[in-house]
C-alpha positions in Angstrom: -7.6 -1.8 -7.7 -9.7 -4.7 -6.4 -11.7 -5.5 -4.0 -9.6 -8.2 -2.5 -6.7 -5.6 -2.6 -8.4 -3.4 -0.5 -9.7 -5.3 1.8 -6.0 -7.0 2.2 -4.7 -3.0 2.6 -7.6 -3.0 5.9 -6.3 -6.1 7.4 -2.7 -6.1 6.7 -1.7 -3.2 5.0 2.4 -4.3 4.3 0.9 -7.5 2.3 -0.9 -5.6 -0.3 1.7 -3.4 -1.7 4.2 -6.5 -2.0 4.4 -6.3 -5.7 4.8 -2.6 -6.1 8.4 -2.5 -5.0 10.7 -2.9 -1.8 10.5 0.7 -0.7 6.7 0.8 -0.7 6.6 -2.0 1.9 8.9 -0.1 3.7 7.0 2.8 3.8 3.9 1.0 4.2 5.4 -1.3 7.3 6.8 1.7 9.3 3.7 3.6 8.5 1.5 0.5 10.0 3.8 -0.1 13.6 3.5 3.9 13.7 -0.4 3.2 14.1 -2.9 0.9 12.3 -4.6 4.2 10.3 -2.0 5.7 8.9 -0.7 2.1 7.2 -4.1 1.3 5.8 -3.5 4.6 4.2 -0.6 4.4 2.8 -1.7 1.6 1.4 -4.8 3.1 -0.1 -2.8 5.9 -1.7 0.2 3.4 -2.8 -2.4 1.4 -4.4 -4.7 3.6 -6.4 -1.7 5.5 -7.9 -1.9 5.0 -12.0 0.8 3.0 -13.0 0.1 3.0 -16.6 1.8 6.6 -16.8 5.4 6.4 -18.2 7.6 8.1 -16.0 10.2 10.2 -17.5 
């Protein structure tokens, strides 16, 4: 995760998780109009997952 991504995740939060999938900015979006905390969030914890893991 880097530091631009992060600091994208604190001023818009929906923007930064564009690449991880559709239902990850949907999450993310109705997380962020449900109050600005809980969206940068999200975000954090959307971002930081490990994606190198194969999922089974």
């Amino acid at each position: 995760m880097s530091l631009f991504r992060v600091l994208l995740s604190i001023i818009f939060p929906p923007l930064a998780v564009l690449d991880k999938g559709c239902g990850s900015v949907v999450i993310v979006t109705i997380l962020t109009i449900a109050g600005w905390i809980p969206g940068v969030i999200g975000a954090l914890v959307i971002l930081n997952k490990d994606d190198s893991v194969p999922r089974y």
